[in-house]
ZAPA-300213 format. One record per atom (N, C-alpha, C): residue in three letters; residue number from 1; chain; x, y, z. Coordinates in Angstrom, 1 decimal, decimal comma, always signed. Each point is the difference from the previous one (the first is absolute). Layout:
REM residues N
code pos unit px py pz
ala NUM A X Y Z
...
//
This chain:
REM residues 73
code pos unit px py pz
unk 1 A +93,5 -124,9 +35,8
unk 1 A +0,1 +1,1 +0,9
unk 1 A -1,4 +0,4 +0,5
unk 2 A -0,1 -0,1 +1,3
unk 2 A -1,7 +0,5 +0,5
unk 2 A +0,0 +1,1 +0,2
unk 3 A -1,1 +0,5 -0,3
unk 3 A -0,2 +1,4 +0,4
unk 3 A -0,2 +0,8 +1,3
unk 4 A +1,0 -0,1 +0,8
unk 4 A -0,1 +0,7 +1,1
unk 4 A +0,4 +0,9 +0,0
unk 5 A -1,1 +0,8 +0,8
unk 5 A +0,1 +1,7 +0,3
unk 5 A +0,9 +0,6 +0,0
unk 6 A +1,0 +0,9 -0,7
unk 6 A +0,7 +1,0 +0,4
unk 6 A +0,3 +1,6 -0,4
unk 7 A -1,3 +0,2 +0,0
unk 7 A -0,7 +1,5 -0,6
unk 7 A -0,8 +0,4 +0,9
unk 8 A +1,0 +1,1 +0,8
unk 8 A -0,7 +0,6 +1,1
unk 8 A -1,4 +0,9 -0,5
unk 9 A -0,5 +0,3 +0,9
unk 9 A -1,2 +1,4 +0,1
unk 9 A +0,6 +1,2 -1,1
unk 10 A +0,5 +0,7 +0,2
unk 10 A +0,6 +0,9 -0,8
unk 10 A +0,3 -0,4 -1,1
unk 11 A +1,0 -0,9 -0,2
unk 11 A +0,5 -0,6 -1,3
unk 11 A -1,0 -0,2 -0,9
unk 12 A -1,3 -0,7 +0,9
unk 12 A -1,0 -0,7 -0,8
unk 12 A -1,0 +0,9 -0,7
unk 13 A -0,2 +1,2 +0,7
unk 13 A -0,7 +1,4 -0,4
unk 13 A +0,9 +0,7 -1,1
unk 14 A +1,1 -0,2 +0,0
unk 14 A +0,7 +1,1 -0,5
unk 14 A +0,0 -1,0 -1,6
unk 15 A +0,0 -1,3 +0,1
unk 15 A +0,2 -0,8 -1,3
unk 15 A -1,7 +0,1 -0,5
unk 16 A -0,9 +0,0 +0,8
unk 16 A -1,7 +0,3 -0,6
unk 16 A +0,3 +1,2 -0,2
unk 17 A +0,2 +0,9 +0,1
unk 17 A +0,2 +1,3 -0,5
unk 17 A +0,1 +0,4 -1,3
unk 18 A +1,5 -0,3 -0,2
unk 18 A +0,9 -0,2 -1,0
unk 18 A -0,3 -0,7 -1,2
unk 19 A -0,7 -1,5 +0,3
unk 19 A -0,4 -0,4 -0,6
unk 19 A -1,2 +0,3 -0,9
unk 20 A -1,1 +0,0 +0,7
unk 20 A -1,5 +1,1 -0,5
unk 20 A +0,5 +0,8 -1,0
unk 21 A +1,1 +1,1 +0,1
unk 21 A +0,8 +1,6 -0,5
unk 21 A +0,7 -0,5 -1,1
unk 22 A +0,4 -1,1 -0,2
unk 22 A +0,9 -1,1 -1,0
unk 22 A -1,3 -0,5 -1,2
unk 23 A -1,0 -0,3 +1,0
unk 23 A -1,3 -0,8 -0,8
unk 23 A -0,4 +1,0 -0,9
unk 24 A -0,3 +1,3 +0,4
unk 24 A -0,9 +0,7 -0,2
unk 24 A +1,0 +1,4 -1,4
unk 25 A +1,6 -0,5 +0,5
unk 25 A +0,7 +0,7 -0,9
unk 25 A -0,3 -0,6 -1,6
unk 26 A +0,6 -1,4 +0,0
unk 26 A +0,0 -0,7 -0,4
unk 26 A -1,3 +0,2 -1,3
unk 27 A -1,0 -0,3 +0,5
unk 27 A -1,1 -0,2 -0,5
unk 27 A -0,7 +2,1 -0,7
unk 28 A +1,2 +0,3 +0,4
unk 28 A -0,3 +1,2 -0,7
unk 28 A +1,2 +0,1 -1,4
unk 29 A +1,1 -0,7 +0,4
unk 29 A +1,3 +0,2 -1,4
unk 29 A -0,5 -1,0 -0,9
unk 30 A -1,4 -1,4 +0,9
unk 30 A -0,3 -0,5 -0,9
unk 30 A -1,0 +1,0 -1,2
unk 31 A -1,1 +0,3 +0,6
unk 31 A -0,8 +0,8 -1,1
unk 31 A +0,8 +1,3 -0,9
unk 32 A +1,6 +0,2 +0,9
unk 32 A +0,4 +1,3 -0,6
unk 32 A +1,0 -0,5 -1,5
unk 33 A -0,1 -1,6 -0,2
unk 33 A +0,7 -0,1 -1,0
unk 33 A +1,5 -1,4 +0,9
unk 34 A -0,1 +0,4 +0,9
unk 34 A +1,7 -0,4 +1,0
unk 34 A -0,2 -1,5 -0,2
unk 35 A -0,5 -0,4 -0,5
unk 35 A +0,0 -1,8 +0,4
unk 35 A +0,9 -0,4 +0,5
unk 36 A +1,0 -0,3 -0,4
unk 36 A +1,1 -0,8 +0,7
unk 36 A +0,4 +0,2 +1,4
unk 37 A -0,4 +1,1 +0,3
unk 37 A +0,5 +1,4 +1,4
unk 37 A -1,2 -0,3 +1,1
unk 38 A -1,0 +0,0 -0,5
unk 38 A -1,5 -1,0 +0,2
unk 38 A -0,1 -1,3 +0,4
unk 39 A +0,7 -1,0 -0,4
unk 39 A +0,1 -1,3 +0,2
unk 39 A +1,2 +0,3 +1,2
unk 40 A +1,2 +0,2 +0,0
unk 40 A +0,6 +0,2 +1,0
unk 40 A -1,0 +0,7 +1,3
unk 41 A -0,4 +1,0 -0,1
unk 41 A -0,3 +0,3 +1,0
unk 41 A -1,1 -1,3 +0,4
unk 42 A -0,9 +0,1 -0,5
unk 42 A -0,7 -1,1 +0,2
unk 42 A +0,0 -1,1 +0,9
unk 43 A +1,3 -0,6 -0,5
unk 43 A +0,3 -0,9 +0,7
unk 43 A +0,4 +0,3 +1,3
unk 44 A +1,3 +1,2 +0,2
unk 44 A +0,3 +0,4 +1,3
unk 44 A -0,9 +0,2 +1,2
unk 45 A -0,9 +0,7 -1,2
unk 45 A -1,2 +0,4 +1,1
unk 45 A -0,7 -1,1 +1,0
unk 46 A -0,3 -0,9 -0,8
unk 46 A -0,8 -1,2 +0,2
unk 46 A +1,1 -1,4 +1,0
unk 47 A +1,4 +0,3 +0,3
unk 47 A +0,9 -0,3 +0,5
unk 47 A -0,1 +0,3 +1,0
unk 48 A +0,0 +1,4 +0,2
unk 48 A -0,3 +1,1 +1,2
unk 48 A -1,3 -0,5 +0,7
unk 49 A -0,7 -0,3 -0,8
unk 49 A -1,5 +0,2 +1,1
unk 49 A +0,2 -1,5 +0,4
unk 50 A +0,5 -1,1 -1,0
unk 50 A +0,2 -1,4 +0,5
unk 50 A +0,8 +0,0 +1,2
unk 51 A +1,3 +1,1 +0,3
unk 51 A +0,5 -0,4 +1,5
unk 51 A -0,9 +1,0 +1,1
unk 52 A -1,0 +0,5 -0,4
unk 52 A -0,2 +1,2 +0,8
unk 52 A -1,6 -0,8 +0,6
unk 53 A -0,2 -1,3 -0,6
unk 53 A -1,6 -0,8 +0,0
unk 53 A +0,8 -1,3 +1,0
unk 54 A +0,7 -0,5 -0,5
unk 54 A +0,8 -0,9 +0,5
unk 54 A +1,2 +0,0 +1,2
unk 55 A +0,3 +1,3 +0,8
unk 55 A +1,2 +0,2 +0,3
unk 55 A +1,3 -0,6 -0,1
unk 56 A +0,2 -0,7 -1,4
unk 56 A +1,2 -0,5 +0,0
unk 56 A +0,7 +0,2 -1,6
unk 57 A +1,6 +0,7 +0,3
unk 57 A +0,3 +0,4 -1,0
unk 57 A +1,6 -1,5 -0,6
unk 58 A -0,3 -0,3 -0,7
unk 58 A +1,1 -0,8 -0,5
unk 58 A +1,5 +0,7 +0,1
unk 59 A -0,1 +0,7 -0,4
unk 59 A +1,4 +0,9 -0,3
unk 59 A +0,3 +0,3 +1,9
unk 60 A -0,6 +0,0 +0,2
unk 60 A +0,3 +0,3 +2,0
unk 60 A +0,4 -1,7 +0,2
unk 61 A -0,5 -0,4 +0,2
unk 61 A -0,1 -1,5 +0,5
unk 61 A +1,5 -0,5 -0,7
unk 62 A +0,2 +0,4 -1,2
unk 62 A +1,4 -0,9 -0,8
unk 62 A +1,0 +1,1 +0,7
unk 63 A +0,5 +1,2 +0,6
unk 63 A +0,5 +0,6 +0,8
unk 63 A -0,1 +0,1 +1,2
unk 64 A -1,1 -0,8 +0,4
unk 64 A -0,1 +0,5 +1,5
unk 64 A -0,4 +0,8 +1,3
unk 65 A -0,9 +0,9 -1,0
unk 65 A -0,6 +1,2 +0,8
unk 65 A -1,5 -0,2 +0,4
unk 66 A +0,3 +0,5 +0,9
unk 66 A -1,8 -0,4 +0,6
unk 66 A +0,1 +1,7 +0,8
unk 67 A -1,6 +0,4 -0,4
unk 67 A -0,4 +1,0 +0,3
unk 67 A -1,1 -0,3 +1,2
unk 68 A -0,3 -1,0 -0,1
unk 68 A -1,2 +0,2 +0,5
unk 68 A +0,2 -0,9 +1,8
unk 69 A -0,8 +0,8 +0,4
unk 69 A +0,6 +0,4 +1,4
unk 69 A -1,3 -1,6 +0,9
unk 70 A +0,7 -0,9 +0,8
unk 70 A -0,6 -0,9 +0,6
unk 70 A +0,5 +0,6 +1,4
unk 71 A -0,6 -0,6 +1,0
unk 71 A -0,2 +0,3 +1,1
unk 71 A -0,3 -1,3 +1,0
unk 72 A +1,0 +0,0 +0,5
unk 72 A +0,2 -1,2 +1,2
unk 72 A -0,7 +0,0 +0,9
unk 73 A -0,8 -1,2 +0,4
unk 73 A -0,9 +0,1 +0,9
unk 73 A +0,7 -0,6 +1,2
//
């Protein structure tokens, strides 16, 4: 499956966002004791910033959805 684009502007902000907020949770339930709650987040986070670096979300692409807006010349 190639990675083409379908993580609009918004989407793409809103998944760096979220993701960072994930990273940063994460890395706090890690020092608070949470490990397991830590590694999940972790990962999500780092999921998040992969579609939000890459614009392309797998879970879109195996359904269908495309966000991101092309413009016909």
């Amino acid at each position: 499956m190639p990675l083409t684009r379908n993580v609009g502007k918004w989407d793409r902000i809103a998944r760096a966002v979220l993701g960072v907020a994930l990273l940063a949770l994460a890395g706090g339930g890690m020092l608070l004791g949470y490990s397991g709650l830590g590694i999940v987040g972790i990962v999500a986070g780092a999921a998040l910033l992969f579609n939000a670096a890459t614009q392309f979300c797998g879970l879109y692409a195996l359904l269908g959805v495309d966000t991101c807006s092309r413009k016909s010349h």
